[in-house]
C-alpha positions as CSV (number, residue, x, y, z in Angstrom):
1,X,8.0,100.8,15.6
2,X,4.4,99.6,14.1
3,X,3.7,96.0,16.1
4,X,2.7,93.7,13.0
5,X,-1.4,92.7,13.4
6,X,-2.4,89.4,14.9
7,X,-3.5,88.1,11.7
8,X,0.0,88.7,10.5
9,X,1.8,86.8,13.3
10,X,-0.9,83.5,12.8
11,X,0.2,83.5,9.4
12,X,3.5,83.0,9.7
13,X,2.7,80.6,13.1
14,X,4.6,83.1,15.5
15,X,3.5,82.0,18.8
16,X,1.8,85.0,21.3
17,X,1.9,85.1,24.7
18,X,-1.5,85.0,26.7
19,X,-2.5,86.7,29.8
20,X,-2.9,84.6,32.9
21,X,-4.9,84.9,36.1
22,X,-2.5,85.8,39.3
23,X,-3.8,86.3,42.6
24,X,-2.2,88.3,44.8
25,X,-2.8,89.3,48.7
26,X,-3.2,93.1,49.2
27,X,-1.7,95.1,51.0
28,X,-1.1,98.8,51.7
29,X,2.7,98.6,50.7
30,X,3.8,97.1,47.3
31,X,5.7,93.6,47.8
32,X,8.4,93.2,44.9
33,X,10.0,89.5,44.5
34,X,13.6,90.3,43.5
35,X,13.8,86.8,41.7
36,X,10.6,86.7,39.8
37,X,11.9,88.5,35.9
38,X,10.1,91.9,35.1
39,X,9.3,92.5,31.7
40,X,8.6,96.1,30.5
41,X,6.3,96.8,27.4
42,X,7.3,100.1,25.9
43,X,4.9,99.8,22.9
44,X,2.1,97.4,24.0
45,X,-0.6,98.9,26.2
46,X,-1.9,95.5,28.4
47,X,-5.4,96.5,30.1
48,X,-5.0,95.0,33.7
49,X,-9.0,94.4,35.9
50,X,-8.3,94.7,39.4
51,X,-11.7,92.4,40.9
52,X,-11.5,93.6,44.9
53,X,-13.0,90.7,46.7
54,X,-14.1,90.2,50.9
55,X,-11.3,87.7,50.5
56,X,-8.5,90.8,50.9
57,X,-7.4,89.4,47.5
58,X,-7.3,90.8,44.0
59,X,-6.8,89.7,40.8
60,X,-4.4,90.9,38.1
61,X,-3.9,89.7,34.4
62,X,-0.3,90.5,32.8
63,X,2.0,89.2,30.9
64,X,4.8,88.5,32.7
65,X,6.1,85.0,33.4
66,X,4.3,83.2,36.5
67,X,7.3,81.2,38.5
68,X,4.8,78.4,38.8
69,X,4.3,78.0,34.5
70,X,8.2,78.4,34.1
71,X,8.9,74.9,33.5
72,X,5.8,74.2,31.1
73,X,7.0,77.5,29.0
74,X,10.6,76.3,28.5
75,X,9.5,73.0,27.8
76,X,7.0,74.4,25.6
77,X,10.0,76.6,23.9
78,X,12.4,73.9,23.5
79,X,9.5,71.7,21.7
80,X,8.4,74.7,19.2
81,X,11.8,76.7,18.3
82,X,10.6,79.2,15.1
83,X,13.2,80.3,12.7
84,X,11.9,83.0,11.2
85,X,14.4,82.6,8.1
86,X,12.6,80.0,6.9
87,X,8.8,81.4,7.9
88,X,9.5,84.9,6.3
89,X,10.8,86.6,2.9
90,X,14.4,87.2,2.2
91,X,14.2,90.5,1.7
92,X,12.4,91.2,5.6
93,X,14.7,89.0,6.8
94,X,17.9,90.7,5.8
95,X,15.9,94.1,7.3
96,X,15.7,92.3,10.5
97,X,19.1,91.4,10.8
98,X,20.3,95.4,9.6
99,X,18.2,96.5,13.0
100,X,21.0,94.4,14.9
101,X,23.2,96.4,17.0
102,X,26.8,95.6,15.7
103,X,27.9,93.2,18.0
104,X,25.2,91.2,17.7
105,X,25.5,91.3,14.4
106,X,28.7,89.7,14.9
107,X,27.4,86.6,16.4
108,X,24.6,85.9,13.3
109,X,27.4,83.5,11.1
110,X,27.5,81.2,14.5
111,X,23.8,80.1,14.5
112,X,23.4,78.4,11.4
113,X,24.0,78.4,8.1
114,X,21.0,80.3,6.6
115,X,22.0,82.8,9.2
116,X,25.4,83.0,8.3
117,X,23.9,84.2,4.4
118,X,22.4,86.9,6.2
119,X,25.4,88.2,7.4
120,X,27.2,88.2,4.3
121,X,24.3,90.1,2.4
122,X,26.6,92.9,0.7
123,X,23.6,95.5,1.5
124,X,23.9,95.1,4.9
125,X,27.7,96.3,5.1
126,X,26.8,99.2,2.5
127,X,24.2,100.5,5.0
128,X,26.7,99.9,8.0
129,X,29.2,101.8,5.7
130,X,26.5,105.0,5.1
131,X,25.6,105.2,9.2
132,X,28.9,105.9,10.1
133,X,30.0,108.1,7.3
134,X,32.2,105.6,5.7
135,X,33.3,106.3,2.3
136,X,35.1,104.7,-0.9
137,X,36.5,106.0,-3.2
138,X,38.0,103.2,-5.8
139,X,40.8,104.5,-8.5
140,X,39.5,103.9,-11.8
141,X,43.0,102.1,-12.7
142,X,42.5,99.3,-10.1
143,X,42.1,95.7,-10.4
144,X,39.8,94.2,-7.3
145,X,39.3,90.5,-6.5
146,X,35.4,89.3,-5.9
147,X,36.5,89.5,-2.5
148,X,37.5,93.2,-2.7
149,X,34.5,93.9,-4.2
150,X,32.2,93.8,-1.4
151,X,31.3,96.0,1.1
152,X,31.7,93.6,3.9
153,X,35.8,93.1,3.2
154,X,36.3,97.8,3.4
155,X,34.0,97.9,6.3
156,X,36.5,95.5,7.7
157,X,39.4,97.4,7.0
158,X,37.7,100.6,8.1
159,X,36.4,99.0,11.0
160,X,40.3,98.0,12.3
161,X,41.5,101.5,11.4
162,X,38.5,102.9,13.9
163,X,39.3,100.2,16.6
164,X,43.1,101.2,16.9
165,X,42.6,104.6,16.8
166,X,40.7,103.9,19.8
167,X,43.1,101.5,21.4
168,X,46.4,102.6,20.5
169,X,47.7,100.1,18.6
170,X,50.7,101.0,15.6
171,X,53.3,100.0,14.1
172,X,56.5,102.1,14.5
173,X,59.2,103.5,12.2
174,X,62.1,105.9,12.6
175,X,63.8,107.8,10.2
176,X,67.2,108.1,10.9
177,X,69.5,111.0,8.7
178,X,69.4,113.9,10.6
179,X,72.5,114.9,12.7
180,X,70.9,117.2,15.1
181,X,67.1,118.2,16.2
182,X,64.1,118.0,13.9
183,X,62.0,121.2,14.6
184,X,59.1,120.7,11.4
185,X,57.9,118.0,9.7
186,X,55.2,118.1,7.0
187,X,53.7,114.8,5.1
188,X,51.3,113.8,2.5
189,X,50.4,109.9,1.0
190,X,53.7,109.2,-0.4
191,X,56.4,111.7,0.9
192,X,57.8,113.3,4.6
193,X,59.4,116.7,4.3
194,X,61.3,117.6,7.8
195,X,63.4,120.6,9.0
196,X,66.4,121.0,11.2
197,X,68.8,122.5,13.5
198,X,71.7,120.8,10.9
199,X,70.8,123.3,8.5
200,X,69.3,120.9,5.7
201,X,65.7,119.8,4.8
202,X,65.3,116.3,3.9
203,X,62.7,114.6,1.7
204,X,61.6,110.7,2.8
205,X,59.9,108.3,0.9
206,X,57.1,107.6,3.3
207,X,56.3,103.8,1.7
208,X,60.1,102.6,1.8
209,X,61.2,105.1,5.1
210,X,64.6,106.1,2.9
211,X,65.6,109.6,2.4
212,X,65.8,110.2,-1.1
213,X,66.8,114.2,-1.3
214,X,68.5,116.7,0.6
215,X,67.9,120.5,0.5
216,X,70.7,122.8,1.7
217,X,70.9,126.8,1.4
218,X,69.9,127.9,5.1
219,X,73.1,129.3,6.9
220,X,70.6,128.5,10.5
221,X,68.5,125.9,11.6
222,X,65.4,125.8,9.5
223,X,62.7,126.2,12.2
224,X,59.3,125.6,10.0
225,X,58.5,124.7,6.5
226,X,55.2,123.9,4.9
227,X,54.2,122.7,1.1
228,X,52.2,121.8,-1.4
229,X,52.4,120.3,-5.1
230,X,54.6,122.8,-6.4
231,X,56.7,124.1,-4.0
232,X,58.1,124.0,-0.5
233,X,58.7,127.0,1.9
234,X,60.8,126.8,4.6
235,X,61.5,129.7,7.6
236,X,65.3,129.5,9.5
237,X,67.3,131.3,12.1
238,X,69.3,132.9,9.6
239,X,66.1,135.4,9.2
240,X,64.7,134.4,5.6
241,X,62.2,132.3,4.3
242,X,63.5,130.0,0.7
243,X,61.1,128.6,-1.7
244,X,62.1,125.7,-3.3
245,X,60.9,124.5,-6.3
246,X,59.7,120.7,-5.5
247,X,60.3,119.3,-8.5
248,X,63.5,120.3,-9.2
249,X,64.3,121.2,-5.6
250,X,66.2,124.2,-6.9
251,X,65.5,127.8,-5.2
252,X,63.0,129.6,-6.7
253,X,63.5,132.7,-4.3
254,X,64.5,134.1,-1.1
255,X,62.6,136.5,0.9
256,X,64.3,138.9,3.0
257,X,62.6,141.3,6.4
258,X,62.7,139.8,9.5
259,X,65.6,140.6,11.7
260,X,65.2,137.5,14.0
261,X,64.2,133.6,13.3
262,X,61.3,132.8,10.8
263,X,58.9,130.7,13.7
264,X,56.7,129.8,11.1
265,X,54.9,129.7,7.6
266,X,51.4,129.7,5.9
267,X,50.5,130.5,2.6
268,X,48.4,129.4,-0.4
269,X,47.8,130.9,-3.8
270,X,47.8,134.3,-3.1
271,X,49.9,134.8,0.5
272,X,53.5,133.8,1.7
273,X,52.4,135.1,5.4
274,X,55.6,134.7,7.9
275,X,56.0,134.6,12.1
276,X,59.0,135.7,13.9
277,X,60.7,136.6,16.9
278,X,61.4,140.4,16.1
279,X,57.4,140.7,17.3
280,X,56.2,140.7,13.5
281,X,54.3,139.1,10.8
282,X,55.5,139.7,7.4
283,X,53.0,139.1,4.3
284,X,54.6,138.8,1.1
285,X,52.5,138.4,-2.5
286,X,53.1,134.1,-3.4
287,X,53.6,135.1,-7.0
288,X,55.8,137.9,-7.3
289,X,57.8,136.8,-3.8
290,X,57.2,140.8,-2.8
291,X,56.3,142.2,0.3
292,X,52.7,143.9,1.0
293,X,52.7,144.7,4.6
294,X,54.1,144.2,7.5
295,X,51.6,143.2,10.8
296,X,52.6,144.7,14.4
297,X,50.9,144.2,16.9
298,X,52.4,141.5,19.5
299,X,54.7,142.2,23.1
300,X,56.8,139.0,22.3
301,X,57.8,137.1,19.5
302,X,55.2,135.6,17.8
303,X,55.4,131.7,17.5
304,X,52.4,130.4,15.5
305,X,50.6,131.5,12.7
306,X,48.1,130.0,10.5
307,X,45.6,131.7,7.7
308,X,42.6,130.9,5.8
309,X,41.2,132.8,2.9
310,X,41.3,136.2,4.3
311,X,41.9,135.5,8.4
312,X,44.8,135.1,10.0
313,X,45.2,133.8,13.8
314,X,48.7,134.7,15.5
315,X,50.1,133.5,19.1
316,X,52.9,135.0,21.0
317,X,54.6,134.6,24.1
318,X,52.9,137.5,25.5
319,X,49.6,135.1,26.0
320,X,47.8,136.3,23.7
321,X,46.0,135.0,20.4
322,X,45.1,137.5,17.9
323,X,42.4,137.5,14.9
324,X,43.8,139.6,12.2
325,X,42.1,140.4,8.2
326,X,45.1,139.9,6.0
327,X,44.3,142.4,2.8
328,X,44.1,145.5,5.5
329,X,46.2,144.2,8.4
330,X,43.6,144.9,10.8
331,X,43.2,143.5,14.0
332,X,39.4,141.7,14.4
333,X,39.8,140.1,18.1
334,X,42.2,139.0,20.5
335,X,41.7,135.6,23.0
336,X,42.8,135.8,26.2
337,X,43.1,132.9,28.5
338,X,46.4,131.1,28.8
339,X,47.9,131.9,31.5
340,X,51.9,132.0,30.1
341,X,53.2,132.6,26.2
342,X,51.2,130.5,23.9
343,X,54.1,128.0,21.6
344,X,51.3,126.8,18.5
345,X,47.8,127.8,16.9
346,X,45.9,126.1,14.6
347,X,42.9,127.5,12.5
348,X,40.1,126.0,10.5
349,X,38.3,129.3,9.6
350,X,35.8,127.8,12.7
351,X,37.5,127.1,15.9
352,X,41.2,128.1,16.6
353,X,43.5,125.8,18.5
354,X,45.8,127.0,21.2
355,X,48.9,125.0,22.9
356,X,50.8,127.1,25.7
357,X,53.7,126.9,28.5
358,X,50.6,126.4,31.0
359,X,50.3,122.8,30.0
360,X,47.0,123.2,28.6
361,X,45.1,123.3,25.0
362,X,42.1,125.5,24.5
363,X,39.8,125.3,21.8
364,X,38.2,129.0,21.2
365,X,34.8,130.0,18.6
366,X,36.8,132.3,16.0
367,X,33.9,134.0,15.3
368,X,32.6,134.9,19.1
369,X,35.8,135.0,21.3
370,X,34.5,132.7,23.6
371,X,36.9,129.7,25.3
372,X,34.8,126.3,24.6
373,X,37.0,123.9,26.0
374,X,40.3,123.7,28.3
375,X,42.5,120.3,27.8
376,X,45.0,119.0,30.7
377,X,46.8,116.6,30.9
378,X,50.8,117.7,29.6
379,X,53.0,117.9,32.4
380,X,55.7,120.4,30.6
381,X,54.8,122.9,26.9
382,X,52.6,122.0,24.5
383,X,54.9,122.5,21.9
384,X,52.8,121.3,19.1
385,X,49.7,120.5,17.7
386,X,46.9,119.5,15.0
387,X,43.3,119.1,14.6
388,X,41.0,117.5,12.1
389,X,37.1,117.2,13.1
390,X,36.7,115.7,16.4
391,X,40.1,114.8,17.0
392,X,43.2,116.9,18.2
393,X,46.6,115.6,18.4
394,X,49.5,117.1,20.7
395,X,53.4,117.4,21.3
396,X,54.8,118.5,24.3
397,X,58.2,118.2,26.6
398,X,56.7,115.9,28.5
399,X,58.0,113.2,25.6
400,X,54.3,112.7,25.1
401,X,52.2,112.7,22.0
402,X,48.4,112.8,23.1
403,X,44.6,112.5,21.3
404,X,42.4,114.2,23.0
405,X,38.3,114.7,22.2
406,X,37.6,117.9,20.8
407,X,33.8,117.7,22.0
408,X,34.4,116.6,25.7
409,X,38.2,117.2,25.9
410,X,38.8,114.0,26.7
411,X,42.6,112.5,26.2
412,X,41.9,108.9,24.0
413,X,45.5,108.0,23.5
414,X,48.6,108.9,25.0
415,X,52.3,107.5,23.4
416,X,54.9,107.8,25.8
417,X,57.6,105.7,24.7
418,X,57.9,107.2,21.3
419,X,60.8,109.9,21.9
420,X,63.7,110.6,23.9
421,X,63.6,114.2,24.4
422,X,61.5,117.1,23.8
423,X,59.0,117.0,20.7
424,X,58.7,119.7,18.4
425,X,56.4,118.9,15.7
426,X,53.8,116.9,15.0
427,X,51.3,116.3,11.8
428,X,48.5,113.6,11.5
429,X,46.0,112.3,9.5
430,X,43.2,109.3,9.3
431,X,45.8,106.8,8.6
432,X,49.0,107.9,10.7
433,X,50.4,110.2,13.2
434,X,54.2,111.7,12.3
435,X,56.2,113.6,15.0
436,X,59.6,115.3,14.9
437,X,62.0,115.7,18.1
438,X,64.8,117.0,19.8
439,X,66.7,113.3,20.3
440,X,67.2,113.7,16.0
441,X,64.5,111.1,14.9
442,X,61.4,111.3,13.2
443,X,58.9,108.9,14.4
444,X,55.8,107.6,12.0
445,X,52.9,105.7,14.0
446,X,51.1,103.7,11.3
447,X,47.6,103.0,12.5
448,X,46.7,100.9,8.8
449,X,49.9,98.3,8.9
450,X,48.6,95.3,6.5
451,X,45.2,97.0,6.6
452,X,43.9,97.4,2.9
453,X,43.3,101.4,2.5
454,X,43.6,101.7,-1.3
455,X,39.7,102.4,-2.0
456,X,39.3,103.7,1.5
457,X,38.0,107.5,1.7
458,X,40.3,108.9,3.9
């Protein structure tokens, strides 16, 4: 920071502190007073003349406070207060405030009421919106108010939606329909899709918590299911995989191969790609529904899959995690680590994800192998999990849901109370956390209950 020139500071009558004359004994060993106030000057270089006299004394000009001038300073303050709002220009002002750190930012409105302008300067909350990656995103249909306008009144909401990801705090709703456990659960911003052992799939409107459709054509329980904006795909004990048309939620086809349960699904546009407990992984074409190869490879079933573009990560109970190319079917790398069978696997085309019957979550470079972090803290499976930039979220046995730190592997938040038995699935994104369980209920933790989201970039 450039210190502004004498000249400048007279201007605007900005009082400077002088040097003054101390004289000190000397003595071979420093003497410090623990109750006389030590100021440091990081950018200011103070010239100090040491003058040795017969006297065994020395003198030393500085600029700290002398104990015996304290009085005639604080009288001195309490006389002269400045203000510099009403010495300088608007527009510096406003730049000094912005250099405030946020929390004493927050006390600006309490000094006075030119202050109190300062802190509602919409520019100020735009820049606080840009340093911390904040972004809006306002549908061209919607009405604001002046108030909603600003920038100060989405930091806000943004702001509360940071602070109770940080402490925890939600508001809670069930969804009660299903008649035995909820293995899978998938959601987007206006719908829950889950899966269970009672044979159906359900559809929930996520605004109003009320099931509104039921899908029924598994003869097992349907064990995983994934979607998108046309269609839903769903995997079952009874050995095939359904696509369902989501508009009409009508079957659109039924895939037939595996000999044992369908663990789970992952597809896109060009791949219906399958996990099962015969050992396999099954990859069938998404727009014809017909197989093109079939991946071996694993010593036990093989619980997890997930693709992107032309990778595919798979993890089996036989502890292992496995990089495969999907057009050849060849293996690229396998991870090796966990110490029992791995339960769920998560890839971003980046880092992979890893949950296990150790108790523990690793987080493993795709690309080199290598085992970056190690998370503990489950006292039972890790059943369960998802990640999205630095945060990962977990479901285990333990009845626990968990966020941990994907940078230090820290655990943030931890929801005990939330299930009654075992959890099996468990989705998130910036505005809620959705989990699935063995006691029949699907529980939704709303982080953004009567926070305003609508413009919110999310």
């Amino acid at each position: 920071m450039v210190f502004p020139h004498k000249s400048i500071l007279n201007q605007y009558k900005i009082p400077i502190a002088l040097p003054y004359k101390r004289m000190t004994e000397m003595s071979d060993e420093p003497e410090f007073n623990a109750h006389e106030p030590l100021h440091i000057y990081k950018n200011q270089q103070v010239t100090i003349n040491i003058n040795r006299e017969k006297t065994g004394k020395r003198v030393a000009y500085n600029h700290s406070v002398n104990k015996d001038k304290q009085q005639v300073i604080a009288d001195t303050i309490q006389t002269k207060k400045i203000d510099f709002t009403k010495l300088l220009p608007a527009e510096l002002c406003s730049y000094i405030v912005s250099m405030l750190d946020f929390q004493t930012l927050l006390t600006i409105p309490y000094v006075s009421r030119a202050w109190a302008h300062l802190f509602y300067i919409d520019e100020l909350w735009r820049l606080r919106m840009v340093e911390n990656d904040w972004k809006l995103k306002i549908p061209a249909h919607l009405t604001l108010t002046e108030e909603e306008k600003s920038y100060y009144y989405w930091f806000k909401q943004r702001y509360q939606l940071e602070i109770r990801w940080n402490t925890g705090k939600v508001a809670s709703h069930y969804l009660i329909g299903h008649t035995d456990s909820v293995y899978c659960v998938q959601f987007d911003e206006h719908k829950i899709i889950t899966g269970s052992r009672d044979r159906t799939i359900k559809i929930w409107d996520l605004h109003h918590y009320q099931c509104v459709h039921t899908l029924e054509g598994h003869q097992g329980s349907v064990l995983c299911l994934k979607f998108n904006d046309k269609v839903i795909i769903s995997g079952s004990t009874d050995t095939t995989v359904i696509i369902w048309d989501i508009r009409t939620k009508r079957i659109r086809g039924r895939l037939h191969g595996h000999i044992l349960g369908v663990s789970e699904i992952s597809f896109d546009d060009k791949y219906i790609i399958s996990s099962s407990k015969d050992y396999t992984i099954r990859v069938w074409s998404s727009t014809t529904f017909q197989p093109i190869r079939m991946i071996r490879g694993h010593w036990g079933p093989v619980n997890s899959i997930q693709h992107k573009g032309n990778y595919l990560v798979s993890a089996s109970s036989d502890t292992l995690i496995k990089l495969w190319e999907v057009s050849t079917g060849n293996l690229i790398r396998e991870f090796a680590g966990h110490k029992h069978g791995l339960a769920c696997v998560r890839f971003d085309g980046k880092y992979i994800v890893s949950g296990s019957n150790d108790r523990t979550i690793r987080v493993w470079n795709a690309m080199t192998g290598e085992c970056l972090m190690k998370f503990e803290g489950h006292s039972e499976l890790v059943r369960n999990l998802r990640f999205d930039g630095d945060r990962v979220v977990s479901a285990s046995y333990d009845q626990t849901i968990r966020v941990w730190d994907i940078k230090t592997g820290a655990c943030s938040l931890k929801f005990q109370s939330g299930h009654t038995s075992w959890i099996f699935d468990v989705h998130f994104d910036k505005k809620r956390i959705v989990s699935s369980s063995h006691d029949c209920r699907v529980l939704v933790m709303d982080f953004t209950h009567q926070l305003d989201t609508r413009c919110l970039d999310l």
